[in-house]
C-alpha positions as CSV (number, residue, x, y, z in Angstrom):
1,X,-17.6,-7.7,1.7
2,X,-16.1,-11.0,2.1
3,X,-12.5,-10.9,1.2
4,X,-10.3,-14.1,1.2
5,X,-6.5,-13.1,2.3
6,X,-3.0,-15.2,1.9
7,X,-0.1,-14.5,4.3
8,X,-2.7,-13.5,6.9
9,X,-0.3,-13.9,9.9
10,X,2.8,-12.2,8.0
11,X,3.6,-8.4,9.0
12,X,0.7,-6.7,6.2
13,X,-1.3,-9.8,6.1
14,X,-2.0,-9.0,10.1
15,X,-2.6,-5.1,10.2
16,X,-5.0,-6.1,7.0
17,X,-7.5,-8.7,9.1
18,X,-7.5,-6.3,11.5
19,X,-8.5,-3.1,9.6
20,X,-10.9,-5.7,7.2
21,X,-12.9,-7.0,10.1
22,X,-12.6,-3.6,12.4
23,X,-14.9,-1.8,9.2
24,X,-17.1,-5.3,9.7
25,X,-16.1,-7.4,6.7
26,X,-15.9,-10.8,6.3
27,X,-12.5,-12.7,6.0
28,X,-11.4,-15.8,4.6
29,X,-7.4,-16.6,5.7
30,X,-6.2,-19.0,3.3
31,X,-4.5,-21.3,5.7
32,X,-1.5,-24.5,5.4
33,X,-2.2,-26.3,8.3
34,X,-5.4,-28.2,9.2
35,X,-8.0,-25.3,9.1
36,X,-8.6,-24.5,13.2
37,X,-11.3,-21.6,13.0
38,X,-14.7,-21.4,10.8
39,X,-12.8,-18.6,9.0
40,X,-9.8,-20.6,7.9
41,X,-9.8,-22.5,4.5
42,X,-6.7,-24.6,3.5
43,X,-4.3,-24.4,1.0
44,X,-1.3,-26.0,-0.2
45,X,0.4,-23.9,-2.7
46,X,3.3,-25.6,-3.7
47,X,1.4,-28.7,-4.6
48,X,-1.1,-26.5,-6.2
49,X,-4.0,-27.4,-4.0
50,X,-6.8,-25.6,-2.6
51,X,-10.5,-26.2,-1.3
52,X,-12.1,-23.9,-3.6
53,X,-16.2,-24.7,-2.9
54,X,-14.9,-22.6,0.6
55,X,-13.9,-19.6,-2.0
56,X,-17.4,-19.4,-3.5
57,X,-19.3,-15.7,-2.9
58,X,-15.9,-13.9,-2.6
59,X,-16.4,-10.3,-3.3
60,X,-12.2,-10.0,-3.2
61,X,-9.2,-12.0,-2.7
62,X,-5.7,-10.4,-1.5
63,X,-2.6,-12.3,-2.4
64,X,0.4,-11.7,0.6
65,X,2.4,-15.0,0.8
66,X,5.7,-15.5,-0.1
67,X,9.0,-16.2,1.3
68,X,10.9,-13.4,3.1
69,X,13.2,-12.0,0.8
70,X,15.8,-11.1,3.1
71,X,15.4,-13.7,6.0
72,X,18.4,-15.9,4.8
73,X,21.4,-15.4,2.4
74,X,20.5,-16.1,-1.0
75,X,21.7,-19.6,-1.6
76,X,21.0,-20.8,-5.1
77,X,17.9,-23.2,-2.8
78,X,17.0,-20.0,-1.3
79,X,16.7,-18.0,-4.2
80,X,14.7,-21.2,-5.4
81,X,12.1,-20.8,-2.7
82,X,11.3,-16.9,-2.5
83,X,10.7,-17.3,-6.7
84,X,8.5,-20.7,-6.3
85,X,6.4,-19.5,-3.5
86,X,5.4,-16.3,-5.4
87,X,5.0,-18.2,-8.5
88,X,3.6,-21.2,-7.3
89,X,1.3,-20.0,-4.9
90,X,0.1,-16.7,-7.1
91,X,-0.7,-19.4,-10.0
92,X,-2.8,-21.6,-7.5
93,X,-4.6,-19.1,-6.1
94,X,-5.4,-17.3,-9.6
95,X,-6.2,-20.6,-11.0
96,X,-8.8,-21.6,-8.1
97,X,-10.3,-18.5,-8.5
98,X,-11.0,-18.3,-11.8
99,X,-12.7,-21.8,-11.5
100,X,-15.1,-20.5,-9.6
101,X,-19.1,-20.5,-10.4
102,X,-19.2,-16.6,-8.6
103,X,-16.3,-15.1,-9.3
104,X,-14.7,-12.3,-6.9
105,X,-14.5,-8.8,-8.4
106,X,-10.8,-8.0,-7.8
107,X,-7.9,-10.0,-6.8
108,X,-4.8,-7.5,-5.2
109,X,-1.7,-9.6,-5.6
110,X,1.5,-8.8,-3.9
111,X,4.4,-7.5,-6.0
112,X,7.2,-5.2,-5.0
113,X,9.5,-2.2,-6.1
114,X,12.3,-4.8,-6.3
115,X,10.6,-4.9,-10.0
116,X,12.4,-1.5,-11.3
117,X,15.9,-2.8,-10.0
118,X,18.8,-0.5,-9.5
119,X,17.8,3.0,-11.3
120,X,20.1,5.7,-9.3
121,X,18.0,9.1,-9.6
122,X,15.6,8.5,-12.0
123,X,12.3,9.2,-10.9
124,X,9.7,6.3,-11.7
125,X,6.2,5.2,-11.8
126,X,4.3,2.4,-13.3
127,X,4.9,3.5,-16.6
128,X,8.3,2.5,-16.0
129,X,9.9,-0.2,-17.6
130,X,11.1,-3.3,-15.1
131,X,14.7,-3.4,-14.3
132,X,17.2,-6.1,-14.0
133,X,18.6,-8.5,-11.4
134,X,17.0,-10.9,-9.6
135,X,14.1,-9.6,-7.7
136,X,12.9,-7.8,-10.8
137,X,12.9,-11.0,-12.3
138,X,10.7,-12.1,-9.4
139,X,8.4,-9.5,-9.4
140,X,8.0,-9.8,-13.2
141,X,6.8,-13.8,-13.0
142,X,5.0,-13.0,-9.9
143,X,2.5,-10.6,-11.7
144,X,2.5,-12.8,-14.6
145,X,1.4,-15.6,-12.7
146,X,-2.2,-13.9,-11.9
147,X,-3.2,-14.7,-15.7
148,X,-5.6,-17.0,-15.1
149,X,-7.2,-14.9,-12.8
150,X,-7.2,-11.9,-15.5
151,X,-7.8,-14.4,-18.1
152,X,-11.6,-15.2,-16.2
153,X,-12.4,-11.6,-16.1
154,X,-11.1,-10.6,-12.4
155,X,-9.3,-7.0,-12.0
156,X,-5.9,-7.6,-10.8
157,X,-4.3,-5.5,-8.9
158,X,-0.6,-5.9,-8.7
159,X,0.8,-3.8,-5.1
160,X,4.2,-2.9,-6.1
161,X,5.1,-2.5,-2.1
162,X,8.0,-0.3,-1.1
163,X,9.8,-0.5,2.1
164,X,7.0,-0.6,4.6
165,X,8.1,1.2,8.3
166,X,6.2,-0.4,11.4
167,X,8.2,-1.5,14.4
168,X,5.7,-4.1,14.2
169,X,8.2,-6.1,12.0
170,X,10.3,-5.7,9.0
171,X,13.5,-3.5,8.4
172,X,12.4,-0.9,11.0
173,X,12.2,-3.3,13.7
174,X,15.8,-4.5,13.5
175,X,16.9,-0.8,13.0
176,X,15.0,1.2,15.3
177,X,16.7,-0.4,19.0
178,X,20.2,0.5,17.3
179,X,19.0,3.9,16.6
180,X,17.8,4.4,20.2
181,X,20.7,3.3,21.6
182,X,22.9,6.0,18.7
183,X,24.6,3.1,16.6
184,X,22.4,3.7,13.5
185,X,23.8,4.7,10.9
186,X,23.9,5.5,7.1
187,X,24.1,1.9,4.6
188,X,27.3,2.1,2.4
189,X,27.2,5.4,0.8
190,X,23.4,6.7,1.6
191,X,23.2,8.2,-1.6
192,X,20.4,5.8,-3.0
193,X,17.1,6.5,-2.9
194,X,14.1,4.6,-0.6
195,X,11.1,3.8,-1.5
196,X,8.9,3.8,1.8
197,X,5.1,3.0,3.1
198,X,4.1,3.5,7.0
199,X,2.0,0.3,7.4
200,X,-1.1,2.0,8.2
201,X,-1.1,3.2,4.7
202,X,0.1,-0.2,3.1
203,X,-3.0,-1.5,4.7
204,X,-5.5,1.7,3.2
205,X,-4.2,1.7,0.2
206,X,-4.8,-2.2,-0.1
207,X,-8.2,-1.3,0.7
208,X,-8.3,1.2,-1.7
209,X,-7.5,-1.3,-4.3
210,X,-10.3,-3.6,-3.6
211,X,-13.0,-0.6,-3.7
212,X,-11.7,1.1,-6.6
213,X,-13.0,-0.3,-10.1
214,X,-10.5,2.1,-12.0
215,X,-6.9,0.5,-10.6
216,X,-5.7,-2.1,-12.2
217,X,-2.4,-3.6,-13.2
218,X,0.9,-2.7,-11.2
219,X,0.6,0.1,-9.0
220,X,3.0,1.8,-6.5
221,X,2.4,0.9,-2.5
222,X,4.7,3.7,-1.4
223,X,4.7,7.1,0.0
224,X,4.6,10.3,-2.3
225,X,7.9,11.4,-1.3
226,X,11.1,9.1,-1.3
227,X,14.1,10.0,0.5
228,X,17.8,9.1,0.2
229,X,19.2,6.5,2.8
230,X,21.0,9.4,4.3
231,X,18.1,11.4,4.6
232,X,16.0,8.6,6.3
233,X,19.4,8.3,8.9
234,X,18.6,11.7,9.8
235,X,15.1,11.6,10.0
236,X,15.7,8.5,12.5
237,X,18.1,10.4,14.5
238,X,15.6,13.3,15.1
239,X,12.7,10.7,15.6
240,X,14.5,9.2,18.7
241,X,16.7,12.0,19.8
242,X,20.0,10.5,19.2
243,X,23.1,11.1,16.7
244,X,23.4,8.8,13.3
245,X,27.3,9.2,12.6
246,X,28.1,5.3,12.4
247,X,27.8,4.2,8.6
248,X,27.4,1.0,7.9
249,X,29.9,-0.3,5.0
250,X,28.8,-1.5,2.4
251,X,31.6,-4.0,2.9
252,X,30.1,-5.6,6.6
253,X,26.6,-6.1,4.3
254,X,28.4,-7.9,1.9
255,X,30.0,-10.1,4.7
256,X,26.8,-10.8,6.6
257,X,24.3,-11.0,4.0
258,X,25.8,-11.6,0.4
259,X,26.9,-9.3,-2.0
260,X,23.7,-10.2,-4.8
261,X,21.5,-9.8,-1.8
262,X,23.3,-6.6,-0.1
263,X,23.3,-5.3,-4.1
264,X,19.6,-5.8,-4.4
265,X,18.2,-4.4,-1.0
266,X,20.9,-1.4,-1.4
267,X,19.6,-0.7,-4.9
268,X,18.6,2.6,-5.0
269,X,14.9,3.3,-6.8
270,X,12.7,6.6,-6.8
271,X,9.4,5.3,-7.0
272,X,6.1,8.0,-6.6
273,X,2.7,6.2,-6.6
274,X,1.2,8.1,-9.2
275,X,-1.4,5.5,-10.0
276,X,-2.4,5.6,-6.4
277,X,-2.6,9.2,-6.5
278,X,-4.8,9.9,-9.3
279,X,-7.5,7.3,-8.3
280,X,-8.0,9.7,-5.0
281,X,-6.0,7.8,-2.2
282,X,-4.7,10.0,0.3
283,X,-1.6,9.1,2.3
284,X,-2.4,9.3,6.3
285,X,1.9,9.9,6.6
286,X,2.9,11.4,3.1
287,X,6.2,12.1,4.6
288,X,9.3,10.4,5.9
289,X,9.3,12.7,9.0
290,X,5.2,11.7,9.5
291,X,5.7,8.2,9.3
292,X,9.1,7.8,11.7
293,X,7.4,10.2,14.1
294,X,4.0,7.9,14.2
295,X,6.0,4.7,14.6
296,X,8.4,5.9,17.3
């Protein structure tokens, strides 16, 4: 196949060029700077340019770029950027493909869990309606921005992606040196639920959206069983041998990172990937205590 990818230098974006060209397919990074490799094409997606004769015999295009979510405290100009370089950049990319003379089969745009919002202990799935607050607003006009793409006759995939554990990057990375050294801790109450991925099975079950004709629309990127942010503390402590009795207040979050941003990434939202299930993808680390072991 040849697959065009955005955000190919980001955390997924990485492990995905690697997987896509280890099983010898072709890829396409969709690049902001001067293209610097005969596999780079260039892009500007806030300016809604793109050098799409480059993007001709795609068989797939996968949609990773954005703005970290929780990089910065959300300033009304930050909270401006993560929602226009979804938007901005889905609807260029969409666009430009659905201009094309041969058009890929599927495009797998990125989405997130941030779209069911605060839900306590209800148990969801795709069929479950989006919540509120601002990432769910997000993730709502970041799917919707693949329309043009859907409009032309592409599949779209939309990869709702949970928390995804690699010490490669991400939450984990920050955590896991204050777990080894027995300062993790619990977030505020550890009552609400996590939604988790290991990153080898972000990347197969991107993979597994591309080759399978029958997933479309928003599906779940996360493991088949959630656990409460206590029950993850644990499952640290016993992956690095140490003790997990320090909670972090939800009060010190509040004071470092905001309390709409602390709110949103303590939100609490028990996700199963039933879509993902049922078209016959099987998770490499199904559970929390597979995944934590692998990584450490």
């Amino acid at each position: 196949m040849r697959v065009a990818v955005t955000g190919s230098h980001g955390l997924i974006g990485t492990a995905l060029v690697e997987r896509l060209t280890a099983d010898g397919h072709a890829v396409v990074r969709l690049v902001r700077n001067a293209p610097s490799a005969p596999d780079e094409v260039r892009w500007d997606p806030n300016a809604g340019e793109i050098d799409g004769p480059s993007l001709e015999g795609l068989d797939a295009a996968v949609h990773l770029a954005g703005e970290g979510v929780a990089e910065k405290r959300w300033s009304a100009a930050q909270k401006a950027r993560i929602l226009d370089s979804r938007v901005n950049g889905t609807t260029t990319l969409a666009t430009a493909l659905a201009a094309l003379a041969a058009k890929p089969a599927v495009l797998v745009s990125g989405s997130a869990i941030g779209y069911y919002g605060e839900r306590g202990d209800e148990v969801l799935t795709e069929e479950s309606s989006r919540g509120t607050g601002f990432l769910s607003g997000v993730c709502e006009a970041w799917e919707r921005a693949t329309a043009p793409a859907e409009a032309a006759g592409i599949r779209v995939v939309h990869i709702r992606t949970g928390i995804v554990l690699t010490k490669r990057g991400g939450a984990l990375k920050r955590q896991l040196p204050l777990f080894k050294l027995g300062v993790g801790g619990r977030l505020g109450s550890g009552r609400q639920w996590m939604s988790w991925i290991s990153l080898d099975d972000e990347v197969g079950a991107i993979v597994h959206a591309i080759t399978t004709p029958s997933l479309s629309g928003g599906v779940n990127l996360t493991a088949p069983n959630p656990v409460t942010n206590r029950d993850f503390t644990k499952a640290m402590g016993r992956a690095v041998h140490r003790p997990t009795v320090l909670p972090v207040p939800k009060l010190g979050l509040n004071l470092i990172l905001g309390s709409e941003l602390t709110g949103d990434l303590l939100a609490s939202a028990r996700i199963i990937p039933a879509k993902l299930t049922e078209s016959g993808y099987r998770h490499v680390h199904p559970t929390i205590d597979d995944a934590l072991g692998a990584v450490v």
